[in-house]
C-alpha positions as CSV (number, residue, x, y, z in Angstrom):
1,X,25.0,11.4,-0.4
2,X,21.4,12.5,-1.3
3,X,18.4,12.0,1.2
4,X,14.9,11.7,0.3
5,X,11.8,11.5,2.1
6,X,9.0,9.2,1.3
7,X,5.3,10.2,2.9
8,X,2.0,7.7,2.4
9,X,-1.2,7.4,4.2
10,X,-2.5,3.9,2.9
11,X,-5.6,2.4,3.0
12,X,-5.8,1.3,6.4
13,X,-5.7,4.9,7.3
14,X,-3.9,4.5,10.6
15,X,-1.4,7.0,9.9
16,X,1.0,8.8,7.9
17,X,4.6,6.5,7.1
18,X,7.4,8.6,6.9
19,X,10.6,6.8,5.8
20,X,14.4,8.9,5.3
21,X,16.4,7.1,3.1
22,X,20.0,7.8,1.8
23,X,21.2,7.1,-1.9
24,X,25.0,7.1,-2.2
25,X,27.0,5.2,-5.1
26,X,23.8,3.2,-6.0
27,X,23.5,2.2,-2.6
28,X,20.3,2.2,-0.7
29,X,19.9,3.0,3.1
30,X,17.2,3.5,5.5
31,X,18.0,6.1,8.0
32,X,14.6,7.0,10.0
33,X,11.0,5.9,9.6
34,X,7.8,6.9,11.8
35,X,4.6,6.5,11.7
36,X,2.4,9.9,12.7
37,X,-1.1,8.8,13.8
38,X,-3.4,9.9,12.5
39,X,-6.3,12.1,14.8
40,X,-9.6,10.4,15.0
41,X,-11.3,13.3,14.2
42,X,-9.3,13.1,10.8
43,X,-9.3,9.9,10.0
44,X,-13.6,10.1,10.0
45,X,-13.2,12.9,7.7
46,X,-11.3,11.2,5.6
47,X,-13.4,8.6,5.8
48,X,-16.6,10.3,5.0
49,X,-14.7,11.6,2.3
50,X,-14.0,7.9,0.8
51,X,-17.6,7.2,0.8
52,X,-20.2,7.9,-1.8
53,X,-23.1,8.6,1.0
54,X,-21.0,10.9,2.8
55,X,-18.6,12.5,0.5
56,X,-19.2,16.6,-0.8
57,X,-16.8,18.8,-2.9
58,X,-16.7,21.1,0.4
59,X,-15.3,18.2,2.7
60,X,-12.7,17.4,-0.4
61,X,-11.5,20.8,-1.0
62,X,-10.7,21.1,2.8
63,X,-9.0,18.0,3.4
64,X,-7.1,18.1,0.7
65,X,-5.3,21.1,2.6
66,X,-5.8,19.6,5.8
67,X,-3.9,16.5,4.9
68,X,-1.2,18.7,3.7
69,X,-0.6,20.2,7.0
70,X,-0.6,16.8,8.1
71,X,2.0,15.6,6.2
72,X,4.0,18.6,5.9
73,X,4.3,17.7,10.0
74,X,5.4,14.3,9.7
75,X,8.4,15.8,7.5
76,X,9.2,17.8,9.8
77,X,8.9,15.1,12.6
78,X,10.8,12.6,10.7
79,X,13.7,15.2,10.4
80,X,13.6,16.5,13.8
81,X,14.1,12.9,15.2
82,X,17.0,11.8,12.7
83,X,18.8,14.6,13.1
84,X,18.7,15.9,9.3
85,X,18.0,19.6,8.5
86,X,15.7,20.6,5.3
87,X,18.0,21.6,2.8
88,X,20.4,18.3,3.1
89,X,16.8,16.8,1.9
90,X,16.9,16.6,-2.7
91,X,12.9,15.8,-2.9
92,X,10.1,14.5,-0.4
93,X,8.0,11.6,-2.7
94,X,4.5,12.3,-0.8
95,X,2.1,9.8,-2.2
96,X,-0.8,11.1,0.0
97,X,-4.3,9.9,0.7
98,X,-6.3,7.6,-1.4
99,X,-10.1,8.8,-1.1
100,X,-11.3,6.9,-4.6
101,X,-9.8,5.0,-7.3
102,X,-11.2,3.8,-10.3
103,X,-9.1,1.3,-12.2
104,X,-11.6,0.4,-14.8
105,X,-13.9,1.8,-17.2
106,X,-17.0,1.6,-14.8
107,X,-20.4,3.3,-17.2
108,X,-19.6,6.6,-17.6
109,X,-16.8,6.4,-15.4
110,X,-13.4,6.9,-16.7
111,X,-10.5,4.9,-15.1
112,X,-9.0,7.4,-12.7
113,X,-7.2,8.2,-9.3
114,X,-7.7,10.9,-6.2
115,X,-5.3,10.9,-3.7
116,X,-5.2,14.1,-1.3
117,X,-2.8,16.4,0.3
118,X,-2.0,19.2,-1.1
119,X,1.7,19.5,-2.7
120,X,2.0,22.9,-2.1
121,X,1.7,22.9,1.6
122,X,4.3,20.6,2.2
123,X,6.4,22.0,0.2
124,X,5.8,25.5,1.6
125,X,5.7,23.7,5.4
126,X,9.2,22.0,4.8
127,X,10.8,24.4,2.3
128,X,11.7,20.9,0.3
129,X,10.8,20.0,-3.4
130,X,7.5,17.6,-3.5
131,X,6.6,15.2,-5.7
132,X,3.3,14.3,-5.6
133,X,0.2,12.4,-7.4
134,X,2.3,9.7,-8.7
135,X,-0.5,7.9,-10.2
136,X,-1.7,9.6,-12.4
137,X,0.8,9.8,-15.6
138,X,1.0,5.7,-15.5
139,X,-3.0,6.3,-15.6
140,X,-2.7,8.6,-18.4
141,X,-0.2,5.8,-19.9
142,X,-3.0,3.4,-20.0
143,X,-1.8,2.2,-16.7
144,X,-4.1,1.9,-13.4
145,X,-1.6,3.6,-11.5
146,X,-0.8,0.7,-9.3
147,X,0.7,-1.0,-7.8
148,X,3.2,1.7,-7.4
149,X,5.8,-0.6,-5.5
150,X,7.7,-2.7,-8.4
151,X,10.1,-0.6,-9.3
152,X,11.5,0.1,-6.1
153,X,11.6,-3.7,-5.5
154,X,13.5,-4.4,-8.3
155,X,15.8,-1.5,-7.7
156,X,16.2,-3.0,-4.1
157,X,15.8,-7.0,-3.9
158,X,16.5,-8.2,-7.4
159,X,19.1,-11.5,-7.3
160,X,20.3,-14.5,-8.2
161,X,17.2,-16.4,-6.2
162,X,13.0,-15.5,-7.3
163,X,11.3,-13.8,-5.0
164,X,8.0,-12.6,-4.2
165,X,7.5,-9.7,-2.4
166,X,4.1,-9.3,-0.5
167,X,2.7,-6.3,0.9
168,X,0.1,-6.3,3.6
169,X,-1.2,-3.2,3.9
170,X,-5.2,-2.3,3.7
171,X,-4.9,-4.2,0.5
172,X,-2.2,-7.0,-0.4
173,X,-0.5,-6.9,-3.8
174,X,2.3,-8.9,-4.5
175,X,5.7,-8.1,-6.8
176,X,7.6,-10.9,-8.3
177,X,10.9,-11.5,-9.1
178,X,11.8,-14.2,-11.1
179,X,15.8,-15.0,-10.8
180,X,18.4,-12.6,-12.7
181,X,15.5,-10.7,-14.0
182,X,15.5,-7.8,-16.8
183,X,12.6,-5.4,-16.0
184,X,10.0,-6.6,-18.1
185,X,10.3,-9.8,-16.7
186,X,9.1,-8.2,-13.4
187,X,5.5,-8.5,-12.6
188,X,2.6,-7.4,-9.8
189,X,-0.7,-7.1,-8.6
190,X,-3.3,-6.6,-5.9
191,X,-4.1,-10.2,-4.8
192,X,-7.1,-8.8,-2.4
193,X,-7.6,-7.5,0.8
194,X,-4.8,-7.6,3.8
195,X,-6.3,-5.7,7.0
196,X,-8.9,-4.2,5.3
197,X,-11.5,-6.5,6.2
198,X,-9.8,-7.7,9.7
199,X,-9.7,-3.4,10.4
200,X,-13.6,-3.1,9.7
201,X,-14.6,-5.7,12.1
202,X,-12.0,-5.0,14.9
203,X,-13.6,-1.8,14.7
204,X,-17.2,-2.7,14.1
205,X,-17.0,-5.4,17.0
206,X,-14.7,-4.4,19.0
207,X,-14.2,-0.8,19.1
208,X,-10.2,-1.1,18.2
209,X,-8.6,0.3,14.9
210,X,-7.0,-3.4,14.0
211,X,-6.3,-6.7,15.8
212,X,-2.9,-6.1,17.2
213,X,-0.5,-9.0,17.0
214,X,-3.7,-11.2,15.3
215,X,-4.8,-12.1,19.0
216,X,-8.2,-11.7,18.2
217,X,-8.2,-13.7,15.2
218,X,-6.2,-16.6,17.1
219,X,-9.2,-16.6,19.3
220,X,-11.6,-17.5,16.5
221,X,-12.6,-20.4,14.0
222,X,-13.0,-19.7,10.5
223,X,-15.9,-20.2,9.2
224,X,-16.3,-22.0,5.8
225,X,-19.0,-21.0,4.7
226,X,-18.2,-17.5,5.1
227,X,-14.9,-17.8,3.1
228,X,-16.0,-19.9,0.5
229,X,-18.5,-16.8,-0.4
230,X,-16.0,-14.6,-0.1
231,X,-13.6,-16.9,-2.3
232,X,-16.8,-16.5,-5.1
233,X,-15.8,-13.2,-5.4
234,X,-15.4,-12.4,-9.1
235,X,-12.0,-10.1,-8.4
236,X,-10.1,-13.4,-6.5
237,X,-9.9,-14.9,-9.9
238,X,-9.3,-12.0,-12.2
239,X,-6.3,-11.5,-14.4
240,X,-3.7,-9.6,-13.7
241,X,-3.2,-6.6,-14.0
242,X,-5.7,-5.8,-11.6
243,X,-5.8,-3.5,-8.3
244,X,-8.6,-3.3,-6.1
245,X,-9.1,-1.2,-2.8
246,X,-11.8,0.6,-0.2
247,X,-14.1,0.5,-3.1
248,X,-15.1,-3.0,-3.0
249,X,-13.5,-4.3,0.0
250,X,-13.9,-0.7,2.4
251,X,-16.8,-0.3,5.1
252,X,-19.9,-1.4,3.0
253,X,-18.4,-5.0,2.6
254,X,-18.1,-5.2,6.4
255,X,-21.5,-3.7,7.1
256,X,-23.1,-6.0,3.8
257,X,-21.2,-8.6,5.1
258,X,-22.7,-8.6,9.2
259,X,-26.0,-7.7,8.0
260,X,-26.2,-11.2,5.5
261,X,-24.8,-13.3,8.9
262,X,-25.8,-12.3,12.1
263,X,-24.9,-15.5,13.8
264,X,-21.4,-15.5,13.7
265,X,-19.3,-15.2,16.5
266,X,-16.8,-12.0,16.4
267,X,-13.9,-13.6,16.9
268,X,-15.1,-16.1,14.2
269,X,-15.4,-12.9,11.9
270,X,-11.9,-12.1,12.2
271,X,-10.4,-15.8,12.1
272,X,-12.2,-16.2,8.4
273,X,-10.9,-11.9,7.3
274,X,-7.4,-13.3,8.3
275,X,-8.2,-16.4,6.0
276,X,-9.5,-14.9,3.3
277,X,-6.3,-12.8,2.8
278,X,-4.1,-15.9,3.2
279,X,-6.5,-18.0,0.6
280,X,-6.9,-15.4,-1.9
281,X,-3.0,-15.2,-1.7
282,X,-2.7,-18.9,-2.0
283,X,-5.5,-19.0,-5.2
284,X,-3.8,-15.9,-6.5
285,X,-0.2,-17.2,-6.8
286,X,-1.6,-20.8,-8.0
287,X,-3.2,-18.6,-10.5
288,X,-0.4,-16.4,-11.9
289,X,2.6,-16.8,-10.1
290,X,3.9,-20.0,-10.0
291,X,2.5,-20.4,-13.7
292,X,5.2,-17.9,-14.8
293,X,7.4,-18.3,-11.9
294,X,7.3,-22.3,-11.0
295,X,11.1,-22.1,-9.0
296,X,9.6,-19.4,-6.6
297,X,10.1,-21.2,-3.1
298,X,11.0,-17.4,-1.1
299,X,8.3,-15.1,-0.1
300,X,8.8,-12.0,1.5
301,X,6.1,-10.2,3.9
302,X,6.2,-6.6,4.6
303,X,3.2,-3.8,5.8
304,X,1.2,-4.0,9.0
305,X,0.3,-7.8,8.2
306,X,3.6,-8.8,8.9
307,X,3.0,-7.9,12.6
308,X,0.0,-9.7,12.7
309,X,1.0,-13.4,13.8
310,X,-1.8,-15.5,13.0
311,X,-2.2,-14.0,9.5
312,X,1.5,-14.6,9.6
313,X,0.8,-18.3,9.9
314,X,-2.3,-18.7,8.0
315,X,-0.3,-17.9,4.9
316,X,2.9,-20.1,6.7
317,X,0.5,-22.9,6.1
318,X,-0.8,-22.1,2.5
319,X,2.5,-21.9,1.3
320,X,4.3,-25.3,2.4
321,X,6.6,-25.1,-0.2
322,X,8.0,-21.6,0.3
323,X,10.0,-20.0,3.2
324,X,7.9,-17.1,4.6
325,X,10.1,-14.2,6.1
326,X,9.5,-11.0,6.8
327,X,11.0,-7.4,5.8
328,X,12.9,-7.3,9.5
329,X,14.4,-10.9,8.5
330,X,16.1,-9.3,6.4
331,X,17.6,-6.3,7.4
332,X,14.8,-4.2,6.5
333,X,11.1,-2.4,8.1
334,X,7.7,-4.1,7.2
335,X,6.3,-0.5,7.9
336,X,9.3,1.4,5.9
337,X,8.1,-0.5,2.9
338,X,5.6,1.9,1.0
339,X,7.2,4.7,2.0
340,X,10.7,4.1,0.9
341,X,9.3,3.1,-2.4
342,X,7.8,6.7,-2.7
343,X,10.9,8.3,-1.7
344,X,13.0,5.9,-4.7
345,X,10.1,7.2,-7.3
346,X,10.8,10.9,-5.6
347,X,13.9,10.4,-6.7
348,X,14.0,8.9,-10.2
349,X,11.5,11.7,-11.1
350,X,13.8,14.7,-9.6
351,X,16.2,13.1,-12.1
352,X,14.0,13.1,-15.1
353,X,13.6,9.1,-15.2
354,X,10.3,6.0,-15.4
355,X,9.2,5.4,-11.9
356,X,6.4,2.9,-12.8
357,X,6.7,-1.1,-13.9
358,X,4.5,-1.3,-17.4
359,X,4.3,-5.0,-16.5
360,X,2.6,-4.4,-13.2
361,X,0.0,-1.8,-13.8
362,X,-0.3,-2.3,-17.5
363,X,0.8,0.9,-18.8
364,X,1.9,1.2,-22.2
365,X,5.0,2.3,-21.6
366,X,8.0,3.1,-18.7
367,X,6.6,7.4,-17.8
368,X,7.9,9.7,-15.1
369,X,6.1,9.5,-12.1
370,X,4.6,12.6,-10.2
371,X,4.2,16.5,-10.4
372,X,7.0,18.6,-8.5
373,X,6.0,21.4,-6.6
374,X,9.3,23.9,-5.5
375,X,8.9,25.2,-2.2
376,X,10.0,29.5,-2.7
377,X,13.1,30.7,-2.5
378,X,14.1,31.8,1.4
């Protein structure tokens, strides 16, 4: 039996997900998972550092190492509480923090990738092999070095029945399976914002880091008006494959956004965010799913989103046809997701082997994922 750690601090920045997963005979088993909150004082920097006003080389060439520390002690958490000393551990995958991403050609900007957290003090803190900035050879492969997720799907839930598999994280993106299918058959994107936009306004309005549960959405009425503008939005419609993030959907959409309409109600602003991830879903798979996958009737929810219950029935309700579930219905962690992904790519690239899904991120080819960093020899 082999264990492998998976680390990721996503883009709802509420914490670091640490998942322990075991891989025996081509079995896959989840053995711990915690999240590590993260400190206030942290999650500002890291903040400041995702936004162009804010953001210096000083503040990046600290955090870097201060996010290192950071995940180097959720390891060592995550270990502590299952029971599992260091060296029965073959790799930690640490996907780290996302401060910028730039998918496309943007003027002199290349496409390109930053995530943070140094490599080397985990791997120093833990005394465990790290594999680290995963992104960046699918990037280098033409790729935009997401979504990262696929290939652990189709590792784990491929079968005789289509599925889609949607994450709601900061961002949702979605992963297809079509019945019985090879690997290139497999495809995925970012279909929009998740809790990104719900996050901004809980926060903005009412001094919380997310609507827990989605009470505070099931308070409000969504506003049409609101979500039809936000449905104009040139990325809803855009081909596949596409990813999107903090960049266009981060603080500056919620402040833009309160700014243009002062008269809305707050609990009205987080009824329509809630919509809006459930409508671009809806206009997303109309657009590209069920066009290449028309006997989809399953789809699967997993991230934070899956906890929120009035999300949960908003997209109930835009998908008649299809039986919603989430990861717990079946047998697995809506929270786990992400990071048992990273821990799978951890491990394919410890053994020399493609982590990423060409058809998802539109690389031009299957490349090993990640840069390993060896802890020293004690």
């Amino acid at each position: 039996m082999e264990y492998y750690i998976g680390l990721i601090s996503g883009t709802s920045m509420d914490g670091c997900d640490a998942a322990l997963i075991a891989c025996e005979e081509g079995k896959v088993s989840l053995q711990h998972f915690l999240l590590r909150p993260m400190p206030d004082a942290l999650r500002q920097r890291v903040m400041d550092c995702c936004s162009l006003d804010k953001s210096d080389i000083a503040l990046t060439c600290s955090l870097n190492v201060e996010l290192g520390h950071y995940f180097a002690a959720a390891a060592l958490q995550l270990l502590k509480e299952a029971g599992v000393d260091a060296s029965q551990v073959a790799a930690i995958g640490s996907h780290g923090q996302t401060v910028y991403h730039i998918p496309f050609q943007e003027g002199a900007l290349v496409p390109s990738t930053l995530q943070l957290g140094e490599p080397a003090v985990i791997a120093y803190e833990t005394g465990i092999p790290v594999v680290s900035s995963m992104r960046a050879m699918d990037m280098a492969a033409g790729g935009q070095g997401a979504p990262m997720v696929p290939y652990s799907e189709y590792l784990l839930y491929r079968g005789s029945q289509a599925v889609a598999l949607q994450n709601l994280g900061g961002i949702g993106n979605v992963t297809v399976l079509p019945a019985d299918c090879a690997m290139d058959e497999v495809f995925a994107f970012d279909t929009g914002p998740a809790n990104m936009i719900i996050d901004g306004l809980a926060s903005r309005l009412f001094g919380l880091p997310y609507d827990e549960g989605g009470d505070l959405c099931a308070k409000g009425s969504v506003n049409q008006a609101l979500l039809d503008e936000w449905m104009a939005i040139p990325y809803v419609d855009m081909p596949p494959p596409k990813s999107t993030g903090r960049e266009l959907y981060g603080n500056q959409f919620v402040e833009e956004a309160l700014r243009r309409h002062p008269g809305i109600a707050p609990h009205d602003w987080l009824a329509t965010a809630a919509a809006y991830t459930a409508h671009t879903m809806r206009r997303n798979y109309e657009l590209f799913v069920f066009p290449r996958c028309p006997d989809l009737s399953r789809i699967i929810l997993g991230g934070g989103g899956a906890h929120n219950h009035t999300l949960r029935r908003m997209i109930a309700d835009q998908f008649p046809q299809c039986s919603v579930q989430t990861q717990e219905d079946i047998g697995w962690s809506s929270d786990a997701k992400e990071a048992v992904a990273f821990a799978l790519i951890a491990r394919e690239t410890m053994a020399h082997r493609p982590g990423n899904m060409p058809s998802a991120t539109g690389a031009k080819q299957p490349v090993p994922l990640g840069s390993i960093t060896w802890p020293p020899v004690r």
